[in-house]
DRENDRENVEX-800913 format. One record per residue: x, y, z of N, C-alpha, C in turn; residue in three letters; residue number from 1. Coordinates in nm, 3 decimals, decimal comma. Example, Ala and Ser with C-alpha at 12.3 -4.5 7.8 and 13.67 -1.06 7.14 Angstrom:
<rs>
    n_c1    n_c2    n_c3   ca_c1   ca_c2   ca_c3    c_c1    c_c2    c_c3   r   k
   1,319  -0,569   0,780   1,230  -0,450   0,780   1,320  -0,330   0,780 ALA   1
   1,285  -0,225   0,708   1,367  -0,106   0,714   1,290   0,003   0,787 SER   2
</rs>
This chain:
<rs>
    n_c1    n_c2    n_c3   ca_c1   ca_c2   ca_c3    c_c1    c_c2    c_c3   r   k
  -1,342  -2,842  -0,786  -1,251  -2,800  -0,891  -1,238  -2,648  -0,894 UNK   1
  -1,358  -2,594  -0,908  -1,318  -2,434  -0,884  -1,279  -2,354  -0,765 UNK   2
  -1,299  -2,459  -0,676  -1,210  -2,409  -0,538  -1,050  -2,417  -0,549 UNK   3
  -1,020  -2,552  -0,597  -0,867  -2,589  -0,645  -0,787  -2,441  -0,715 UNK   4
  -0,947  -2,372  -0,824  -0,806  -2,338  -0,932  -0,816  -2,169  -0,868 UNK   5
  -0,950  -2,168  -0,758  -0,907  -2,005  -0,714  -0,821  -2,016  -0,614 UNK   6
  -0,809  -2,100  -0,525  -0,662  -2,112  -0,480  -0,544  -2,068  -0,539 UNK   7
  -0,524  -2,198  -0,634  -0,428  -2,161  -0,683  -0,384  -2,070  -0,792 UNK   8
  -0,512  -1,969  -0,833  -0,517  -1,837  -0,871  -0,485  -1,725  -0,771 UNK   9
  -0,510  -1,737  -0,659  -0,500  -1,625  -0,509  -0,356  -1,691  -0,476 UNK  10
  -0,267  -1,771  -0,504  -0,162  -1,791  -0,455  -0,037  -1,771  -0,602 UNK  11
  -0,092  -1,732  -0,685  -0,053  -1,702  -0,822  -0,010  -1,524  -0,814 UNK  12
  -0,128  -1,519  -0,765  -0,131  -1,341  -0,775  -0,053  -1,292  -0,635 UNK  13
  -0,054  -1,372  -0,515   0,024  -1,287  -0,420   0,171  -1,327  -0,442 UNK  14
   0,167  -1,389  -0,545   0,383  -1,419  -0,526   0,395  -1,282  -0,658 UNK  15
   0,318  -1,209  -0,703   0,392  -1,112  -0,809   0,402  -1,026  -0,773 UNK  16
   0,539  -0,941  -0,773   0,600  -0,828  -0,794   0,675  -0,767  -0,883 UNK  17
   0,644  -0,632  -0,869   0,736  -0,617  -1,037   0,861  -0,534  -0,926 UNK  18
   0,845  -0,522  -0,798   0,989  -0,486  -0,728   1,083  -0,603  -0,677 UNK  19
   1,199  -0,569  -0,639   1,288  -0,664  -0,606   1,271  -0,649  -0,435 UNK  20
   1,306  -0,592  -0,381   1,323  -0,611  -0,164   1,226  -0,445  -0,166 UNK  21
   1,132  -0,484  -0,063   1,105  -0,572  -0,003   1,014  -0,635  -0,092 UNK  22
   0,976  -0,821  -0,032   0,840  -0,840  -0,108   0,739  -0,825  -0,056 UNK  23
   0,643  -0,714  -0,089   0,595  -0,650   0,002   0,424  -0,773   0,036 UNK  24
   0,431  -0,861  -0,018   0,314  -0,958  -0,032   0,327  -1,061   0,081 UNK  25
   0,462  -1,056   0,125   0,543  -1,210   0,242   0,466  -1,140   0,299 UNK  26
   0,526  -1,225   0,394   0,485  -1,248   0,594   0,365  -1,296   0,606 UNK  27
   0,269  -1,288   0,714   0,169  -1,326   0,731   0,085  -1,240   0,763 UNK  28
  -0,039  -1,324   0,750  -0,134  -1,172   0,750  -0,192  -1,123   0,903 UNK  29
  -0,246  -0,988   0,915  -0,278  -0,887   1,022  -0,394  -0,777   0,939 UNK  30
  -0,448  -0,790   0,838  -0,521  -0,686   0,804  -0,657  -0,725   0,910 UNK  31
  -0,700  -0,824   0,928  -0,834  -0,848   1,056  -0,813  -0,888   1,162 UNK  32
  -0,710  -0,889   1,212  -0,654  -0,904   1,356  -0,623  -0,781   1,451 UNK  33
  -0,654  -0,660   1,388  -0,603  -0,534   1,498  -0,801  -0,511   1,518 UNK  34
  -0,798  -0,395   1,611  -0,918  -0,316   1,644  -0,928  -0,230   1,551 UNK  35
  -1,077  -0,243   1,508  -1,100  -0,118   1,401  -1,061   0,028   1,432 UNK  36
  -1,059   0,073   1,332  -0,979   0,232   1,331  -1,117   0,345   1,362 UNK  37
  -1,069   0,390   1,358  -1,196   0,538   1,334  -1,303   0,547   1,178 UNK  38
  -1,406   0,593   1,221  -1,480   0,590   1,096  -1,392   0,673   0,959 UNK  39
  -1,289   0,814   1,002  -1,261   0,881   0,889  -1,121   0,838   0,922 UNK  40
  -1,080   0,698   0,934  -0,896   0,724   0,952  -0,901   0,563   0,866 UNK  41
  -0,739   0,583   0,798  -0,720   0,458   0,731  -0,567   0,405   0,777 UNK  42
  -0,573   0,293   0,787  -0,444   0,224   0,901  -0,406   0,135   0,812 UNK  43
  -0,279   0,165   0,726  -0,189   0,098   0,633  -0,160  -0,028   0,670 UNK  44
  -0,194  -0,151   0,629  -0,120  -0,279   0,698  -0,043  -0,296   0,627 UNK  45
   0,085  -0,436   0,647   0,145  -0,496   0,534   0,127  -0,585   0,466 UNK  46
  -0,043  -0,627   0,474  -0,089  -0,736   0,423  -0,269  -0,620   0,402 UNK  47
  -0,222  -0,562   0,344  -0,366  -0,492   0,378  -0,395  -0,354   0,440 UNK  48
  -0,489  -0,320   0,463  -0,535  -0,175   0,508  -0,674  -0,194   0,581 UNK  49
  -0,723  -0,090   0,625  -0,871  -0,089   0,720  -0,909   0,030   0,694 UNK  50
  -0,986   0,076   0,639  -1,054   0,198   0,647  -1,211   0,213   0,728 UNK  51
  -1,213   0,286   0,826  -1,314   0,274   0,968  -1,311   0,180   0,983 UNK  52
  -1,415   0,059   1,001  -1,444  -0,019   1,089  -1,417  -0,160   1,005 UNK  53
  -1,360  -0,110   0,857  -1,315  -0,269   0,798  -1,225  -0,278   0,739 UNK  54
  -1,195  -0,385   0,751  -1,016  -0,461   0,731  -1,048  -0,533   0,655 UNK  55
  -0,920  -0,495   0,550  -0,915  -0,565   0,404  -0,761  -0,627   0,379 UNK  56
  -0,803  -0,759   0,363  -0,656  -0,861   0,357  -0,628  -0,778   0,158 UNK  57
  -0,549  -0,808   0,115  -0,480  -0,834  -0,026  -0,571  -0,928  -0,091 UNK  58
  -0,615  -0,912  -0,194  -0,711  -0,958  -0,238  -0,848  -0,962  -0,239 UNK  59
  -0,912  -0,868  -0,135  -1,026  -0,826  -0,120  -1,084  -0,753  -0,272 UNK  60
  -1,188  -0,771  -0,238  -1,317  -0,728  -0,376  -1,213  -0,536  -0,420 UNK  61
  -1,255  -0,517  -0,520  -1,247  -0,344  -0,574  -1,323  -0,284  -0,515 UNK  62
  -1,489  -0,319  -0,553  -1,570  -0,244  -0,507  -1,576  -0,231  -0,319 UNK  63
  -1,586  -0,323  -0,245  -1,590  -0,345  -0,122  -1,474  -0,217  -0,060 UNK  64
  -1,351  -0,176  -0,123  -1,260  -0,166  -0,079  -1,255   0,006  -0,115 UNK  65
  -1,280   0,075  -0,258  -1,276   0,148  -0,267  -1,414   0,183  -0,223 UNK  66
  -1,528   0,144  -0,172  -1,621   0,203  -0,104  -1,573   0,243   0,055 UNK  67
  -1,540   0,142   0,115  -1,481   0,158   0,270  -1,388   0,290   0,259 UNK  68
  -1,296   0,310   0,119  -1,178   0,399   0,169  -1,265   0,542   0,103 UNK  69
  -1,373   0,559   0,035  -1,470   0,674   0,027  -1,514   0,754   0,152 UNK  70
  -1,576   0,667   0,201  -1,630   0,660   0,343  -1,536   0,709   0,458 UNK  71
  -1,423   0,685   0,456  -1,315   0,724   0,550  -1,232   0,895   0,493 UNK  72
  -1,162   0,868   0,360  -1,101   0,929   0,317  -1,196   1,073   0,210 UNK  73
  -1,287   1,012   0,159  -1,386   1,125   0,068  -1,326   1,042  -0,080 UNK  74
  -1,425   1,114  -0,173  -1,431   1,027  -0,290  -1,309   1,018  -0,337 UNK  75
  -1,339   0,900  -0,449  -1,183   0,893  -0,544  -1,152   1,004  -0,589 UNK  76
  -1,050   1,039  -0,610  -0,958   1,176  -0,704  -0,956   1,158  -0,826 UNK  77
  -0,921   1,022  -0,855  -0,870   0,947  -0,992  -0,867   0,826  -0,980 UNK  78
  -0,872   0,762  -1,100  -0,811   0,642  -1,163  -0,728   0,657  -1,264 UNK  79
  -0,636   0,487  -1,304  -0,598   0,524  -1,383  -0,559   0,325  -1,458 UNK  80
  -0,478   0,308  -1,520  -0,430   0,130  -1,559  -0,370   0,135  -1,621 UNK  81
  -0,221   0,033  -1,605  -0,117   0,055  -1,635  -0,077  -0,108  -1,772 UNK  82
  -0,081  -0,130  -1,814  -0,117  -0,256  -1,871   0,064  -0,372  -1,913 UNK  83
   0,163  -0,235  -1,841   0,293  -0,237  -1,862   0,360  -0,300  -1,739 UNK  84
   0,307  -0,307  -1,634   0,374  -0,345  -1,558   0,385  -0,469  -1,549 UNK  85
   0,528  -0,485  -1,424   0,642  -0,661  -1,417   0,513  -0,718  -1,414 UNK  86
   0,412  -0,716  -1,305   0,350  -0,819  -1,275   0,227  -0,812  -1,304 UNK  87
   0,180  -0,759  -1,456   0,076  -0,747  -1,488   0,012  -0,649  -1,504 UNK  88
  -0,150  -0,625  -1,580  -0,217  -0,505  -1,578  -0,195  -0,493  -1,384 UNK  89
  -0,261  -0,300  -1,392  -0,252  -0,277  -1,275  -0,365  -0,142  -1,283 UNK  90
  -0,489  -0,204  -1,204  -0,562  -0,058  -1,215  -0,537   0,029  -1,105 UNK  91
  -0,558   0,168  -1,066  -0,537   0,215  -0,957  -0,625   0,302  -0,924 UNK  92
  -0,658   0,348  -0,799  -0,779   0,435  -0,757  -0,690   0,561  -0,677 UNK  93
  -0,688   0,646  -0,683  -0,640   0,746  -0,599  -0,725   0,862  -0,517 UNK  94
  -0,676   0,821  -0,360  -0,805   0,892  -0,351  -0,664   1,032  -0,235 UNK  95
  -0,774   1,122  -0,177  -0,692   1,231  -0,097  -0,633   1,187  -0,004 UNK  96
  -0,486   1,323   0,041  -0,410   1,219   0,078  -0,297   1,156   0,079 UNK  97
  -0,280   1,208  -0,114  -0,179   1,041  -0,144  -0,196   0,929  -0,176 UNK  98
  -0,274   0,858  -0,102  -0,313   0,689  -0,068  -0,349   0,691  -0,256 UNK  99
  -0,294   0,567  -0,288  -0,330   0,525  -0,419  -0,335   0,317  -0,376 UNK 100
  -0,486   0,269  -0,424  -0,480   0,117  -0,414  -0,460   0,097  -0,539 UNK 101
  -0,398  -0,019  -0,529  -0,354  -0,119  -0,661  -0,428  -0,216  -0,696 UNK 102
  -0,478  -0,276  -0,804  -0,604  -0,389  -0,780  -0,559  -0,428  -0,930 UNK 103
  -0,584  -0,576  -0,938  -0,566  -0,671  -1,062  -0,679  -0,781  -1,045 UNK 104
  -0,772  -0,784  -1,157  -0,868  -0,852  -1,166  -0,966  -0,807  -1,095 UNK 105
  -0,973  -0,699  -1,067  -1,071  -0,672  -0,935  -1,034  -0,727  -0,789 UNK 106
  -0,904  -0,741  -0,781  -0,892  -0,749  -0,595  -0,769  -0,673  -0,616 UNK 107
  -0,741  -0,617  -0,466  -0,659  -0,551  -0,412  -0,507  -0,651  -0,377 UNK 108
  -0,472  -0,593  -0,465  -0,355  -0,618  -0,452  -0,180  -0,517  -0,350 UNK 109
  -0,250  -0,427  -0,388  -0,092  -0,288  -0,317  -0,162  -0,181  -0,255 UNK 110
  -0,082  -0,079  -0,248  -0,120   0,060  -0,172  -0,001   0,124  -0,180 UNK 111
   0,015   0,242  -0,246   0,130   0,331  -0,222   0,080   0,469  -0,108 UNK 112
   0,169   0,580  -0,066   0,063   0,666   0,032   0,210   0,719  -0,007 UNK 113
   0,161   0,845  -0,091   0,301   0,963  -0,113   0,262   1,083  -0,032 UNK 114
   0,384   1,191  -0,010   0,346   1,298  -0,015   0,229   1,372  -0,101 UNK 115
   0,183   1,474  -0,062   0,082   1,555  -0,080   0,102   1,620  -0,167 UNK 116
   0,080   1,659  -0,302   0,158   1,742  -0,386   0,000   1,825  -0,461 UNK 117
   0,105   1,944  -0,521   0,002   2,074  -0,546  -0,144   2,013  -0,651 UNK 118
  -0,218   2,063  -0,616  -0,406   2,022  -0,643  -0,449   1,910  -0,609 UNK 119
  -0,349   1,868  -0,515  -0,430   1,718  -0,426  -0,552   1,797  -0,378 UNK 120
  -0,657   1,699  -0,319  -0,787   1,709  -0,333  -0,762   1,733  -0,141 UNK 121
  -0,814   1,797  -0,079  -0,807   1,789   0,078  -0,885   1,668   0,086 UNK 122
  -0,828   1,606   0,228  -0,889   1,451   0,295  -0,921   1,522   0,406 UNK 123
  -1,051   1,406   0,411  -1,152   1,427   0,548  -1,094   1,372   0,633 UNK 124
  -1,036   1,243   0,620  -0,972   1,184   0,732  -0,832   1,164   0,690 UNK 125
  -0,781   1,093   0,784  -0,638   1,030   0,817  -0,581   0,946   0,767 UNK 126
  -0,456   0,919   0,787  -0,413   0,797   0,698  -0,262   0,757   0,781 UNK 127
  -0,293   0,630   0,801  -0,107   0,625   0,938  -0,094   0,484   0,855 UNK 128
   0,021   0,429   0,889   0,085   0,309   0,900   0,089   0,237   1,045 UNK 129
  -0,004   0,132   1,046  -0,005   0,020   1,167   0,123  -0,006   1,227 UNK 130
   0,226  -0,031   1,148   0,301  -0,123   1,201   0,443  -0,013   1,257 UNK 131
   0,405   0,093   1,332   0,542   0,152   1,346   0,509   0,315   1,325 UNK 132
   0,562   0,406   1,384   0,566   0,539   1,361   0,597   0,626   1,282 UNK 133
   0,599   0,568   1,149   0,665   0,628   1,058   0,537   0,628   1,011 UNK 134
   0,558   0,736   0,907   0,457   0,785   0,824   0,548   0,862   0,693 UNK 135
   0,454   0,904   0,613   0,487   1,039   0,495   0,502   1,182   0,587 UNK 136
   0,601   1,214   0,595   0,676   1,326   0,624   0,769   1,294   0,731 UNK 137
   0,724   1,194   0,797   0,842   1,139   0,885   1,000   1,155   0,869 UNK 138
   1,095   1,244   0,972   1,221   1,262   0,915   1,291   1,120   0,880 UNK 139
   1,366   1,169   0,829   1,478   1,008   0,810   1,532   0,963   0,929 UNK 140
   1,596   1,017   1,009   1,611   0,971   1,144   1,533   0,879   1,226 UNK 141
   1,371   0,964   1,231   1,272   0,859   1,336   1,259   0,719   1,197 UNK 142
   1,284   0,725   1,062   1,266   0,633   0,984   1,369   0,501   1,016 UNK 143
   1,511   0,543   1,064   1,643   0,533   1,036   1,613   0,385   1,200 UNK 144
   1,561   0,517   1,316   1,541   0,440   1,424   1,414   0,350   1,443 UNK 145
   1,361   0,334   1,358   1,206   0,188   1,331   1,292   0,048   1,332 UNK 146
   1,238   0,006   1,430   1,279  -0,126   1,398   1,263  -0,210   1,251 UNK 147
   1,315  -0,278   1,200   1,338  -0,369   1,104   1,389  -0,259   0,952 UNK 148
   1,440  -0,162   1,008   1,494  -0,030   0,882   1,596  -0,087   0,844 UNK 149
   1,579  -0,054   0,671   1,710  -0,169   0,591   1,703  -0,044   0,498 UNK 150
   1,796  -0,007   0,454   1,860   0,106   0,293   1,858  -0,015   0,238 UNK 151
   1,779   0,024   0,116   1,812  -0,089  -0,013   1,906  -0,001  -0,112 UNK 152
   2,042  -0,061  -0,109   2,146   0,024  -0,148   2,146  -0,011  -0,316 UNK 153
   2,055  -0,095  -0,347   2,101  -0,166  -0,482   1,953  -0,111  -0,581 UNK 154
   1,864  -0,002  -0,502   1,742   0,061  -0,602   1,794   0,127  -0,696 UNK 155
   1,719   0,140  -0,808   1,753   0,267  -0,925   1,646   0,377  -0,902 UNK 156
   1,544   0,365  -0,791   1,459   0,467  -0,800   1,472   0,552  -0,734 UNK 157
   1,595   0,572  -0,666   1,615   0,661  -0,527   1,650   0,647  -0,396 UNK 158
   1,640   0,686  -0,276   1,704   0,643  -0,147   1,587   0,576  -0,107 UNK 159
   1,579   0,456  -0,137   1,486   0,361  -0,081   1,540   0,288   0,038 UNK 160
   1,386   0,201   0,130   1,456   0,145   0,248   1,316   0,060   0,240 UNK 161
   1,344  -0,041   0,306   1,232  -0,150   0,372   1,176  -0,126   0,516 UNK 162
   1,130  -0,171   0,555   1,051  -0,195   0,729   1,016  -0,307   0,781 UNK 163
   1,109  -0,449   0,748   1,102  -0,562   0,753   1,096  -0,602   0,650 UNK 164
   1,027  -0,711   0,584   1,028  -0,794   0,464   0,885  -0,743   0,339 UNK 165
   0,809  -0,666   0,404   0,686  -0,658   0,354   0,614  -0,440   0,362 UNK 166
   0,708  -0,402   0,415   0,667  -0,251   0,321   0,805  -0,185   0,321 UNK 167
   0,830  -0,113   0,210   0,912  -0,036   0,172   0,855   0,123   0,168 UNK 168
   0,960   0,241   0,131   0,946   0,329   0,115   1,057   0,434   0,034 UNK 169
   1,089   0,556   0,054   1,139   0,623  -0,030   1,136   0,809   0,090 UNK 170
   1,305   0,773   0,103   1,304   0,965   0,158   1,377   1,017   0,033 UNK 171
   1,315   1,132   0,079   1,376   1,281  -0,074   1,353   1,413   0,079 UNK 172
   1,486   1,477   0,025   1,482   1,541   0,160   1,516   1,549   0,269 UNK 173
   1,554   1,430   0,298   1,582   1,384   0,422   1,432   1,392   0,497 UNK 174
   1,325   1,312   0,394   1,163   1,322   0,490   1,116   1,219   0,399 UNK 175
   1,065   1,076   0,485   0,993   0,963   0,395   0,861   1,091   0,347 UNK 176
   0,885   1,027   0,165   0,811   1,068   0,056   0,715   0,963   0,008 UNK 177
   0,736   0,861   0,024   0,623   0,745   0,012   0,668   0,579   0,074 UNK 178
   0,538   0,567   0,132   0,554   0,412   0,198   0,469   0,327   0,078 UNK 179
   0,487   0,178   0,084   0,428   0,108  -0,010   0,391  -0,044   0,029 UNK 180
   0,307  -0,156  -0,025   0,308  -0,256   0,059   0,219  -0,362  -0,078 UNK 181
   0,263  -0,449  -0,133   0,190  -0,523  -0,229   0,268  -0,505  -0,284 UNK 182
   0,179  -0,517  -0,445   0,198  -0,533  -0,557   0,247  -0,418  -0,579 UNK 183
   0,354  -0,370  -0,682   0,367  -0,195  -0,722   0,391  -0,251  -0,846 UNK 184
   0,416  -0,106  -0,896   0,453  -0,058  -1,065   0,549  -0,018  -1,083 UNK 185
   0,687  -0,047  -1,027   0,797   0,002  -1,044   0,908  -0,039  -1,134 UNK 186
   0,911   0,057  -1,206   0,995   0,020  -1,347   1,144   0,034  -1,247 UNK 187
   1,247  -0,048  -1,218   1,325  -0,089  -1,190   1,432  -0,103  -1,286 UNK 188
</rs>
């Protein structure tokens, strides 16, 4: 019986979004199917992330997760919980970087990774996106030429675009300003 209802609690929580395209929770998963990364580098999945040598699907533990991305990235910066958002409370950890995880109930649910902005904390290590060459500062062009690149012409938050069905992002500038993948907080 309590296998039944965390099932169908873990299949409850990956259909919510409080965004419309992409859904960044579809497709199938790849967070433990690549080769581990470097001890100080963190490799964005769309089902997940890896920080050094471990890979974390969506739904992985808080603690498990913001320890691994300590270890890679240097301590948290911040927290913070949003209790407003579409798809529920939403706590968040922010660590250097950019990289901010999303977590509800204690599992990981999202990941946003913005630009760097003034009294960010310096990062020890790295931070890329698995699936493709794009990154945060990436021009719009090499963004434009990624396979599965879609303009979501119908956002209110800005010049948004997808990368298949499962991460989105945001140029200002003509330079991606943030990639994203899960659950978010976007007042829409």
């Amino acid at each position: 019986m309590r296998f039944a209802l965390a099932i169908i609690g873990a299949l409850a929580l990956s259909a919510c979004d409080s965004g419309q395209v992409p859904n960044p929770a579809g497709g199938g998963g790849d967070a433990g199917s690549r080769a581990a990364v470097r001890e100080n580098e963190v490799d964005l999945r769309r089902d997940g992330l890896a920080a050094g040598p471990e890979a974390f699907y969506f739904a992985a533990g808080k603690s498990e997760v913001e320890a691994a991305l300590a270890r890679a990235l240097g301590e948290a910066s911040g927290s913070s919980s949003n209790a407003d958002c579409g798809a529920g409370p939403i706590d968040f950890t922010d660590y250097p970087g950019g990289l901010a995880v999303h977590f509800q109930q204690g599992r990981l649910v999202g990941w946003n990774w913005r630009s760097p902005q003034e009294g960010d904390a310096a990062t020890k290590g790295t931070i890329r996106l698995s699936d493709g060459p794009v990154g945060v500062g990436s021009t719009r062009a090499e963004a434009e030429e990624t396979p599965g690149f879609a303009r979501i012409t119908t956002s209110t938050l800005g010049e948004e675009f997808s990368l298949g069905p499962s991460i989105g992002g945001f140029i200002e500038n003509d330079a991606v300003s943030m990639l994203y993948a899960g659950t978010q907080c976007f007042f829409r």
